[in-house]
VOBA-1610 file (N, C-alpha, C; in pm, whole numbers, padded with zeros to 5 digits, always signed):
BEGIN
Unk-03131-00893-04774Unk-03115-00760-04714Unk-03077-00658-04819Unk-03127-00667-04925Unk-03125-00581-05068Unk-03071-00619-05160Unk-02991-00516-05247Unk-03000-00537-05403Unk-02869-00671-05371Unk-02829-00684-05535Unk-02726-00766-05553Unk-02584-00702-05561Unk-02630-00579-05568Unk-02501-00515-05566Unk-02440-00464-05407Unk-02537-00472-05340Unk-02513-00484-05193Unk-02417-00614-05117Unk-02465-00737-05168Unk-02451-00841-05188Unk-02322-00860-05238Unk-02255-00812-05315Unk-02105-00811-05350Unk-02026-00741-05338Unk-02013-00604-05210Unk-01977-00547-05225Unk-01799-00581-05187Unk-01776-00675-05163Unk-01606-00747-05157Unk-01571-00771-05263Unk-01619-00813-05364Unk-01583-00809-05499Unk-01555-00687-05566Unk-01632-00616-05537Unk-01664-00499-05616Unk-01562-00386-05597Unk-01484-00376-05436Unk-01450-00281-05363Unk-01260-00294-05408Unk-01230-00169-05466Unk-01059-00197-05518Unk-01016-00215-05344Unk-00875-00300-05376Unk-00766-00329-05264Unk-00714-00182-05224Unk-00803-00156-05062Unk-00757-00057-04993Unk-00590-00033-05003Unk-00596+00084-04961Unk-00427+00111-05007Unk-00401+00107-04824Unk-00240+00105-04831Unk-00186+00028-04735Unk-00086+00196-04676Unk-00105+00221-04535Unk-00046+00306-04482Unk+00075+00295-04377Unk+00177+00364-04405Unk+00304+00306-04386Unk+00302+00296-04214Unk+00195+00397-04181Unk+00213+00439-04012Unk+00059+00382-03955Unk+00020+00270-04025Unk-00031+00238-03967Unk-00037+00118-03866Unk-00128+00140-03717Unk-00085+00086-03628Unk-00152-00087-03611Unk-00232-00102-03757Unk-00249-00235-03738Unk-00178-00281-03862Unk-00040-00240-03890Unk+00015-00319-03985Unk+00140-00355-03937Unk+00291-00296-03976Unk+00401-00326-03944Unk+00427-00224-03780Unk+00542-00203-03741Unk+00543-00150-03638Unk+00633+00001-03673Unk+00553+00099-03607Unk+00617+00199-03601Unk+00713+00249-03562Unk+00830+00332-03608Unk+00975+00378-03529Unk+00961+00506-03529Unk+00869+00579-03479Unk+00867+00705-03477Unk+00895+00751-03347Unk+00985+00878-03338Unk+01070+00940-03214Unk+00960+01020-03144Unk+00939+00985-03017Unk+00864+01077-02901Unk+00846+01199-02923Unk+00774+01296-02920Unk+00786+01436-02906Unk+00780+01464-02769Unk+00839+01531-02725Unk+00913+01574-02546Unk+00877+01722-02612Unk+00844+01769-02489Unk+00823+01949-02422Unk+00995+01954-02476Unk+01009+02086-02461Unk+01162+02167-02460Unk+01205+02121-02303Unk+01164+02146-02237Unk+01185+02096-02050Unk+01125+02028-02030Unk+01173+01978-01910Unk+01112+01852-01809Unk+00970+01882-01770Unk+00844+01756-01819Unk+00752+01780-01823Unk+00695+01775-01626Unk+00608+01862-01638Unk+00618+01901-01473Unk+00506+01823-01442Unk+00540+01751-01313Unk+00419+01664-01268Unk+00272+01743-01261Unk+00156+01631-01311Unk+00079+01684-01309Unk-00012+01726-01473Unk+00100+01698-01589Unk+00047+01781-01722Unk+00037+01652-01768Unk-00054+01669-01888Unk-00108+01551-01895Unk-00051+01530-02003Unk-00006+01383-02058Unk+00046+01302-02158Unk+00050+01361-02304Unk-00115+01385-02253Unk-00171+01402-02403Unk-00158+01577-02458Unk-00074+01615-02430Unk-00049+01754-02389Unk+00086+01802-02509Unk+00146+01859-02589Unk+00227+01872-02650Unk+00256+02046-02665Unk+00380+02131-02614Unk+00364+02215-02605Unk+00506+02309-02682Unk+00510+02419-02724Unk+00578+02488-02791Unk+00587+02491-02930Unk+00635+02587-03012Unk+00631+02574-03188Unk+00682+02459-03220Unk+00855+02461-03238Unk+00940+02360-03278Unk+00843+02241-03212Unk+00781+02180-03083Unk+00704+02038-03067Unk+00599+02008-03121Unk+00510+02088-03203Unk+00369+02101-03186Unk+00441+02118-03407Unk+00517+02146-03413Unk+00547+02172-03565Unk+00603+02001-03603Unk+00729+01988-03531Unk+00736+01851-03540Unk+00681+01723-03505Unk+00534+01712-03443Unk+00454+01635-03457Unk+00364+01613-03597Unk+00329+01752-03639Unk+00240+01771-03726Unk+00319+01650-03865Unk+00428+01724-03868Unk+00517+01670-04011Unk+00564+01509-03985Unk+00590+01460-03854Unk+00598+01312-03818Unk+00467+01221-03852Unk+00358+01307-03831Unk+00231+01259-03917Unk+00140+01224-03755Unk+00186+01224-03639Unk+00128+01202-03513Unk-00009+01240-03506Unk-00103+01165-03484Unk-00275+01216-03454Unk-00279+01305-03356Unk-00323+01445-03413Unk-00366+01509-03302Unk-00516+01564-03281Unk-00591+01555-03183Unk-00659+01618-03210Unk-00752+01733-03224Unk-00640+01881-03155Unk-00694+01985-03158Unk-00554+02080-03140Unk-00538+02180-03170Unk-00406+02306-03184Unk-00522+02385-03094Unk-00442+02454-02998Unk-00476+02567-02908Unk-00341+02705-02940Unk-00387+02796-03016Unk-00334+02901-03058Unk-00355+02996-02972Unk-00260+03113-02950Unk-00299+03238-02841Unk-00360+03358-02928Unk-00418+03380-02875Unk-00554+03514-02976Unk-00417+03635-03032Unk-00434+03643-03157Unk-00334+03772-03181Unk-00208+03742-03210Unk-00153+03615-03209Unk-00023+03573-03242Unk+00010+03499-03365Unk+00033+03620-03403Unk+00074+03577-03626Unk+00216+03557-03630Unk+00296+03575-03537Unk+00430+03640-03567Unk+00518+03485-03572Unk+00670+03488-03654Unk+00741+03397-03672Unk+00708+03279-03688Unk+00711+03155-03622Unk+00690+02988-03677Unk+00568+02988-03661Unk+00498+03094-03544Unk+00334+03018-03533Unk+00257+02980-03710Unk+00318+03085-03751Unk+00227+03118-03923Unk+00278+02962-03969Unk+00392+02927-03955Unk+00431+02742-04051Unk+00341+02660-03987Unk+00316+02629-03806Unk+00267+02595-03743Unk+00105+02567-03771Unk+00068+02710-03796Unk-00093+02694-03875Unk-00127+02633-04004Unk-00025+02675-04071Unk-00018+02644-04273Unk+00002+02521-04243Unk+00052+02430-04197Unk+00081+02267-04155Unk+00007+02198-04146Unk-00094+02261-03984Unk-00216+02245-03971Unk-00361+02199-04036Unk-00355+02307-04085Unk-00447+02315-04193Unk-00459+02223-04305Unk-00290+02202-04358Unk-00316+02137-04499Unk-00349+02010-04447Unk-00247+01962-04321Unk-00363+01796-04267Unk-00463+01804-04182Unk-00563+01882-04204Unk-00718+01905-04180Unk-00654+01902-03978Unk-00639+01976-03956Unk-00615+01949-03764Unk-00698+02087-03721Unk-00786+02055-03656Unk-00854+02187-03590Unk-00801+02253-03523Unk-00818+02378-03555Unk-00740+02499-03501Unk-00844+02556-03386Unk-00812+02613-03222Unk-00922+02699-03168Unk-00808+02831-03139Unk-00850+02909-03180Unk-00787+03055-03116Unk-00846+03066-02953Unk-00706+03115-02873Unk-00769+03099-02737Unk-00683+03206-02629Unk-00762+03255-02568Unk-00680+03367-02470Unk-00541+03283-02427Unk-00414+03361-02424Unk-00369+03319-02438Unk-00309+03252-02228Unk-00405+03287-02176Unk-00398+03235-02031Unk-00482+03102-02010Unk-00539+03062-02117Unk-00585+02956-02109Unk-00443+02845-02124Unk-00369+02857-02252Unk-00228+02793-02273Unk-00127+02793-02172Unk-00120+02882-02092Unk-00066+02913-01994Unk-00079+02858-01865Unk-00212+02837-01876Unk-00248+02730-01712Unk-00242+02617-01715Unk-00249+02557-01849Unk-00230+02382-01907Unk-00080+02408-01920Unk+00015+02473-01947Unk+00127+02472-01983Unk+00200+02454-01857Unk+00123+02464-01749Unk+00200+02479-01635Unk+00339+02498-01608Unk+00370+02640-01655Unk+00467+02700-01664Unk+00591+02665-01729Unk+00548+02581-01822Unk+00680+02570-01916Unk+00635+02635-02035Unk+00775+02669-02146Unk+00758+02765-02237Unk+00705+02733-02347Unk+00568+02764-02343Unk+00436+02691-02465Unk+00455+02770-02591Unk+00521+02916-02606Unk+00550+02989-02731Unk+00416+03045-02765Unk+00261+03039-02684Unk+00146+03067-02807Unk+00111+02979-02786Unk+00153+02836-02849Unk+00086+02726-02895Unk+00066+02577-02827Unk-00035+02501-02811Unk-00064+02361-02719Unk-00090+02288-02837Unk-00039+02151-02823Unk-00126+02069-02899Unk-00222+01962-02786Unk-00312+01919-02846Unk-00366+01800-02776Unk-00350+01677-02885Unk-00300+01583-02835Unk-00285+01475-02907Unk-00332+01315-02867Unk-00384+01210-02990Unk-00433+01092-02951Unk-00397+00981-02883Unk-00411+00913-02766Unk-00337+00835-02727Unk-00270+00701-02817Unk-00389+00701-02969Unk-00355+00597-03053Unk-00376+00697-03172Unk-00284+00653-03292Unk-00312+00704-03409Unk-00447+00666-03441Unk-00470+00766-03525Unk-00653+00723-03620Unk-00635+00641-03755Unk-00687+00596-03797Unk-00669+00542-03911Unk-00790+00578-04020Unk-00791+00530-04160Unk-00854+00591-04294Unk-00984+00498-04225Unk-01080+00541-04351Unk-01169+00438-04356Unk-01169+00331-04383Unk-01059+00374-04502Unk-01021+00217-04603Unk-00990+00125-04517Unk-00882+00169-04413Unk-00829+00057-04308Unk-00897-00017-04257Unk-01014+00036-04224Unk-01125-00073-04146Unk-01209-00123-04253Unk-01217-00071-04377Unk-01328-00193-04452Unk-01213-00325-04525Unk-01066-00267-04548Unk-00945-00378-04556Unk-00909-00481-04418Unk-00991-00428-04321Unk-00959-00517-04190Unk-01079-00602-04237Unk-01190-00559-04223Unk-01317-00668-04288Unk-01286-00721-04401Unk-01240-00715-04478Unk-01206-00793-04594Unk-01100-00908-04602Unk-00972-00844-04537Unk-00889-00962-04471Unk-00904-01072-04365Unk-01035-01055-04314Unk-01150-01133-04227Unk-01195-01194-04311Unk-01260-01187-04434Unk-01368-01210-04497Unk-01459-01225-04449Unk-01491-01139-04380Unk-01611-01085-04319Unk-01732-00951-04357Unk-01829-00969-04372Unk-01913-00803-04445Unk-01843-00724-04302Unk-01829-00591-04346Unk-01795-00434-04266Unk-01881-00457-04163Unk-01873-00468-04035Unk-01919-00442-03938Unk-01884-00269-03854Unk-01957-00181-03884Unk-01885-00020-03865Unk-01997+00038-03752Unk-01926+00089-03658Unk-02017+00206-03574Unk-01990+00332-03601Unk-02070+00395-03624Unk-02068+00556-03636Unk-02141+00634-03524Unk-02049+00715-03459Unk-02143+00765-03363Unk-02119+00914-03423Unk-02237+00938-03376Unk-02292+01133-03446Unk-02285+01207-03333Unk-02189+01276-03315Unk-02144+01394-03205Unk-02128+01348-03121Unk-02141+01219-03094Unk-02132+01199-02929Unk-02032+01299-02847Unk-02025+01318-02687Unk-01966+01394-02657Unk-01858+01368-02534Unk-01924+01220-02433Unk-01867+01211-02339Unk-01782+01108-02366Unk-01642+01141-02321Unk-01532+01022-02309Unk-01541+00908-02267Unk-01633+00915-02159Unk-01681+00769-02092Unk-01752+00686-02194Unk-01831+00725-02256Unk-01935+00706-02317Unk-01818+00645-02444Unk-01720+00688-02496Unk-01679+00711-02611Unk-01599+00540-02574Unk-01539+00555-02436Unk-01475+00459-02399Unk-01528+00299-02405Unk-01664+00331-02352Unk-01769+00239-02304Unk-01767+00138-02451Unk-01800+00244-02533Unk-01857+00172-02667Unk-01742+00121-02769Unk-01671+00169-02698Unk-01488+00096-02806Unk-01476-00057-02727Unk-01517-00045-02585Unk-01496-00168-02506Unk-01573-00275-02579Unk-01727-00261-02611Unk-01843-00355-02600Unk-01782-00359-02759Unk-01746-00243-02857Unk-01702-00269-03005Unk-01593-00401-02998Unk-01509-00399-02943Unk-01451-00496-02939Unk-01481-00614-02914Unk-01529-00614-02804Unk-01599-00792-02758Unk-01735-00801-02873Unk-01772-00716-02967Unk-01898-00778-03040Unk-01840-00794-03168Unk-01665-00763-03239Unk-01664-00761-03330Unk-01639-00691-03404Unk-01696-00555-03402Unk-01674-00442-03516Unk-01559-00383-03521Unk-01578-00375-03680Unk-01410-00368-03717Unk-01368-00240-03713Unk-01442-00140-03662Unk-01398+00026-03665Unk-01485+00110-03602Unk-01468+00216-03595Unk-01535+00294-03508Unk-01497+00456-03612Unk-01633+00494-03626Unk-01610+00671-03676Unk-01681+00727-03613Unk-01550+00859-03594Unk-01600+00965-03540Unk-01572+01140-03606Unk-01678+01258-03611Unk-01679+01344-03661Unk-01530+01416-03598Unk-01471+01484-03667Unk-01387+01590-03642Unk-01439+01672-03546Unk-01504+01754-03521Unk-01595+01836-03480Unk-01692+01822-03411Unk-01708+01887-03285Unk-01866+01860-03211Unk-01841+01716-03161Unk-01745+01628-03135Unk-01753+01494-03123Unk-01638+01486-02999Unk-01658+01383-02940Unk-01566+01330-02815Unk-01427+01283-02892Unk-01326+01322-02877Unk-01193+01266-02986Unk-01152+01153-02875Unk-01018+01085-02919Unk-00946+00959-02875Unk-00879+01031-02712Unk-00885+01014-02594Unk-00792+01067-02518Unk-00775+00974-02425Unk-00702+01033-02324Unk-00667+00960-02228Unk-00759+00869-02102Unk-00883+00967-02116Unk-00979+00941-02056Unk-01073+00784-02121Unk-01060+00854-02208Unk-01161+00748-02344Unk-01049+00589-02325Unk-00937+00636-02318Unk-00846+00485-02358Unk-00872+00425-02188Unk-00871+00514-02103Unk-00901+00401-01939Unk-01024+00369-01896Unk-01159+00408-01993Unk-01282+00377-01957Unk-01273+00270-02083Unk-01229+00252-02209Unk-01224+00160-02262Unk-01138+00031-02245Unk-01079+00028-02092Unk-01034-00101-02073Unk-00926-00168-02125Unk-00835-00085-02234Unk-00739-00090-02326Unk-00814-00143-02502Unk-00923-00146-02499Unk-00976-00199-02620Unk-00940-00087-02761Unk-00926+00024-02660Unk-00870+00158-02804Unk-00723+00137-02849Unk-00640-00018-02815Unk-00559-00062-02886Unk-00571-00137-02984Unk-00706-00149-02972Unk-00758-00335-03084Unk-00857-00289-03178Unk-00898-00190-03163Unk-01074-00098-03201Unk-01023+00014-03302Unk-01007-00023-03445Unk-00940+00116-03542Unk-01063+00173-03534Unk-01007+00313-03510Unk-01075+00445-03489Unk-01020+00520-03607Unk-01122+00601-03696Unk-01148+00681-03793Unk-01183+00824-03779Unk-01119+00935-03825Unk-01210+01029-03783Unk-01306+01108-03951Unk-01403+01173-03935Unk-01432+01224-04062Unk-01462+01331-04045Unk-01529+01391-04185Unk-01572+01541-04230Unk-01727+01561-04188Unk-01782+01565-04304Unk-01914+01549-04288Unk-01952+01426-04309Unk-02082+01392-04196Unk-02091+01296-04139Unk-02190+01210-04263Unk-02328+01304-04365Unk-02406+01261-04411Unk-02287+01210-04529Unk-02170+01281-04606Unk-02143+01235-04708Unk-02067+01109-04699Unk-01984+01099-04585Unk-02006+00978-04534Unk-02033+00853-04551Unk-02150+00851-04489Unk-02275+00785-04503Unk-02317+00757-04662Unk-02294+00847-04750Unk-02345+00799-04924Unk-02223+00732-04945Unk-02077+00754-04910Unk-02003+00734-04978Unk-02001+00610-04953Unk-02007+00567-04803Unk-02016+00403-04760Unk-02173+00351-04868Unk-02215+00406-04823Unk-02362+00371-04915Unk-02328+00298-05047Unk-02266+00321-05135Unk-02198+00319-05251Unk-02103+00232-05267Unk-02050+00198-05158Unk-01942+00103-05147Unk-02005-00060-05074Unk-02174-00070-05099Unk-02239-00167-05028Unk-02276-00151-04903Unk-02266-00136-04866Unk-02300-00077-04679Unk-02407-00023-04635Unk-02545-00127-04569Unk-02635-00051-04505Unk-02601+00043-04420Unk-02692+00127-04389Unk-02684+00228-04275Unk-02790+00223-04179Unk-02795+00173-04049Unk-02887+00210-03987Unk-02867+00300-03872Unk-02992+00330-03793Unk-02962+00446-03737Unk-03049+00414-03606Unk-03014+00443-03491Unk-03050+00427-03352Unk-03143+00526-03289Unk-03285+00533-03269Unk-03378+00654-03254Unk-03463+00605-03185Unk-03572+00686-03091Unk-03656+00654-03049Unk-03775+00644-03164Unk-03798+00712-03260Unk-03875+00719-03337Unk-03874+00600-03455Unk-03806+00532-03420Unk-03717+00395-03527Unk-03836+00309-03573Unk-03880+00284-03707Unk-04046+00207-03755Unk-03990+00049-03680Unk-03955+00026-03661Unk-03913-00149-03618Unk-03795-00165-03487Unk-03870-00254-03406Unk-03812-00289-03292Unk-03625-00364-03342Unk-03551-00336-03250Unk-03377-00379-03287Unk-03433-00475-03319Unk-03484-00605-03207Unk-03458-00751-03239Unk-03519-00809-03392Unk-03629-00730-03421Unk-03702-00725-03579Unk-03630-00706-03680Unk-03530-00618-03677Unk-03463-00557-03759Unk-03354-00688-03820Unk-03319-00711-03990Unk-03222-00734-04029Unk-03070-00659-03980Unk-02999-00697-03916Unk-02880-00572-03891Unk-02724-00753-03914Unk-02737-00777-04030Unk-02608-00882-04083Unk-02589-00818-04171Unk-02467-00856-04269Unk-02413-00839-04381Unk-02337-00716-04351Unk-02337-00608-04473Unk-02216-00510-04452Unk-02304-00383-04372Unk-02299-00344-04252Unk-02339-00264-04152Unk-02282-00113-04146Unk-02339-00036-04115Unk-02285+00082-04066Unk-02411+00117-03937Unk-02385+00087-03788Unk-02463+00153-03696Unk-02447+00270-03682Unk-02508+00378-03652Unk-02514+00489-03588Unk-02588+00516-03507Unk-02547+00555-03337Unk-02542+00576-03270Unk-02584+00763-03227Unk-02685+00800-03186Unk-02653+00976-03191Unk-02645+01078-03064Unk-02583+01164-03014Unk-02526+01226-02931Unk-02604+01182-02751Unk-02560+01246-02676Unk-02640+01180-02559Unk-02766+01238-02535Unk-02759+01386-02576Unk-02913+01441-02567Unk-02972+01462-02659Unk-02938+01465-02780Unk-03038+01515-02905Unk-03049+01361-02984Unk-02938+01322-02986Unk-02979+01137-03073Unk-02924+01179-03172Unk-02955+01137-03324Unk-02903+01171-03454Unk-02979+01276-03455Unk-02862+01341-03562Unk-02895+01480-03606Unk-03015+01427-03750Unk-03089+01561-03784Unk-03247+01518-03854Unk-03178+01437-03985Unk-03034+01536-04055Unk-02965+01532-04188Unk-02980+01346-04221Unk-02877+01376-04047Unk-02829+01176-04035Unk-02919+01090-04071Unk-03046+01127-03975Unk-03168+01039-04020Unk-03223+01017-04111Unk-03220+01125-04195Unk-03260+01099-04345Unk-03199+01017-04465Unk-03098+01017-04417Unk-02976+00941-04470Unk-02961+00803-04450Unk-02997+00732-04317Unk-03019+00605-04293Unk-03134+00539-04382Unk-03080+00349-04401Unk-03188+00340-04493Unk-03322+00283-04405Unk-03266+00290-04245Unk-03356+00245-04137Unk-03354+00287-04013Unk-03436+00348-03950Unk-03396+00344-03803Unk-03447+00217-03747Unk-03419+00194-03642Unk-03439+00094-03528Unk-03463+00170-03349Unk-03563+00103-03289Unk-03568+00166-03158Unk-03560+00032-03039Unk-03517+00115-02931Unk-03519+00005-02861Unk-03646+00004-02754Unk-03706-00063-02768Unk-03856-00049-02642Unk-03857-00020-02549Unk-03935+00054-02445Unk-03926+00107-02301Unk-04034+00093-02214Unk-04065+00051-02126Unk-04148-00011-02047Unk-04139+00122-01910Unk-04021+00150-01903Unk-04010+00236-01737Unk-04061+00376-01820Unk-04023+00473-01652Unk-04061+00618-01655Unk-03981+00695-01791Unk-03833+00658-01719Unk-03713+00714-01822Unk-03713+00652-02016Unk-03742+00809-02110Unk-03786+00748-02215Unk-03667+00698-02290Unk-03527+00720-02259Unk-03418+00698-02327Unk-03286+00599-02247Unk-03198+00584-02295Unk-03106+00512-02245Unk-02972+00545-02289Unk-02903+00584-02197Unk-02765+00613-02208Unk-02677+00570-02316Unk-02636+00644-02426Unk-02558+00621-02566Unk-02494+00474-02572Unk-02405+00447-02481Unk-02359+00346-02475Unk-02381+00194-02429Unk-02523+00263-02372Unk-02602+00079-02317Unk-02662+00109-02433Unk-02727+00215-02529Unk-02776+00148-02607Unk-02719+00128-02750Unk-02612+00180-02740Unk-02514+00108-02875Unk-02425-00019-02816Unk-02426-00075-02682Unk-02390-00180-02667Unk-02508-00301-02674Unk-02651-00255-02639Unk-02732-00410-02711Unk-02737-00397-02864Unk-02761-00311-02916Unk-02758-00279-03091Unk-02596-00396-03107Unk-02494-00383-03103Unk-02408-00462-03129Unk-02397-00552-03108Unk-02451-00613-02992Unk-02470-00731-02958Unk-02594-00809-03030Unk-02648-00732-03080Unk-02756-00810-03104Unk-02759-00844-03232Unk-02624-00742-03347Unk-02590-00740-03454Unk-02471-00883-03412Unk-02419-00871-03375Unk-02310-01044-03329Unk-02418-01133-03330Unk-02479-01135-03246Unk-02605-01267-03261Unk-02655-01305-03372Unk-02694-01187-03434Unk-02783-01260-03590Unk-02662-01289-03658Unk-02545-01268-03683Unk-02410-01293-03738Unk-02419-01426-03690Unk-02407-01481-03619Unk-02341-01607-03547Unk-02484-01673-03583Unk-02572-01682-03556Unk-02637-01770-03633Unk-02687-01811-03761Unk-02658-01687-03821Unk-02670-01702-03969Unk-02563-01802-04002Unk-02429-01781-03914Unk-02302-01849-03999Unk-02332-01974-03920Unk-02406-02023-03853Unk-02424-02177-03760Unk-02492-02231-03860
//
């Protein structure tokens, strides 16, 4: 399945570095972040609200994954609040500030919401050091924008029962970790390290580089899944529910793969079809190693 340098890429790859907060290593003692008041029935978990809460998450190092700012509000902590932000890459949306206000359900939000992950995210490194402490090649899904939680959930579930040691997802334009995503995934978004990234193509070279095919999930794909080599060190990608991979992505893969269709309907729902792609990547695994 290519060069020789593909072929070694466990040898080749320095000893991932080791993160103190991470949730598949030792155990974490980090203190709750609580609203200023009693959170009012009804607001959701994943919800973090006021400066001082939304400041002291940031610096505890807590995954979040989006800041809701009120349009026009520069004044006092919001400005530390943003500068914080920013330096650990957390997306910022500027937003009327009655939008904060109706999620805040009337407790004192200051301006500012956070939304936060039900599980921390972890590096990349973490998941190609989880394959390696396996001694196993990288088994990786990448999904490209996907958007629906269900969907997001679905495929952390079937990731788990097939194996793969991680899951990436874009910052941006992409379905993040929530509450929704962790009860359609069955609890598997406790067992399933989740990654988030930048840009998605550089990515893709940088794994490239580090041994790691890339293939890519399309209707237009030159070779049927079951045809396809998909063992050794993997990166699937998976692409949004209505457009598929973006053109960049595709170019970037060193293969697509399609899955055949016989009925009216020409496509298949993101997650049935990144759940036979994985499965079918476990199968040639398991018999190669029989």
């Amino acid at each position: 399945m290519g060069s020789e340098n593909k072929k070694n890429y466990l040898s080749t790859r320095s000893e991932a570095k080791k993160r103190e907060n991470n949730r598949f290593g030792e155990k974490r003692n980090k203190e709750e972040i609580r609203p200023e008041k009693d959170t009012p029935q009804g607001l959701s978990d994943e919800i973090i609200i006021g400066r001082n809460a939304v400041t002291e998450a940031l610096r505890s190092g807590r995954s979040i994954n989006k800041i809701l700012v009120a349009s026009g509000d520069r004044q006092g902590s919001i400005k530390e609040v943003i500068a914080i932000a920013i330096e650990n890459g957390v997306m910022l949306q500027e937003v009327d500030i009655r939008k904060i206000e109706e999620l805040a359900q009337g407790l004192r939000h200051q301006g500012v919401l956070a939304y936060t992950s039900p599980v921390d995210y972890v590096e990349i490194e973490d998941i190609l050091q989880r394959a390696a402490e396996a001694n196993e090649p990288p088994f990786i899904v990448l999904l490209d924008e996907l958007e629906d939680p269900h969907n997001l959930g679905a495929i952390l579930r079937t990731a788990d029962a097939a194996g793969v040691h991680g899951v990436l997802i874009p910052k941006r334009r992409s379905c993040p970790l929530s509450a929704t995503v962790a009860k359609t995934s069955a609890g598997a978004v406790e067992y399933v390290p989740v990654a988030r990234i930048g840009n998605v193509v550089q990515t893709i070279k940088d794994l490239k580089k580090q041994g790691l095919w890339v293939v890519g999930a399309d209707m237009a794909g030159e070779k049927n899944y079951y045809d396809a080599e998909l063992t050794g060190a993997l990166v699937l990608i998976i692409g949004n529910e209505g457009k598929g991979i973006s053109r960049l992505t595709k170019e970037n893969c060193d293969f697509l793969v399609k899955l055949p269709m016989r009925g009216t309907i020409n496509s298949l729902n993101a997650s049935v079809a990144g759940s036979i792609l994985m499965y079918e990547s476990m199968k040639q695994r398991m018999v190669k190693n029989n």
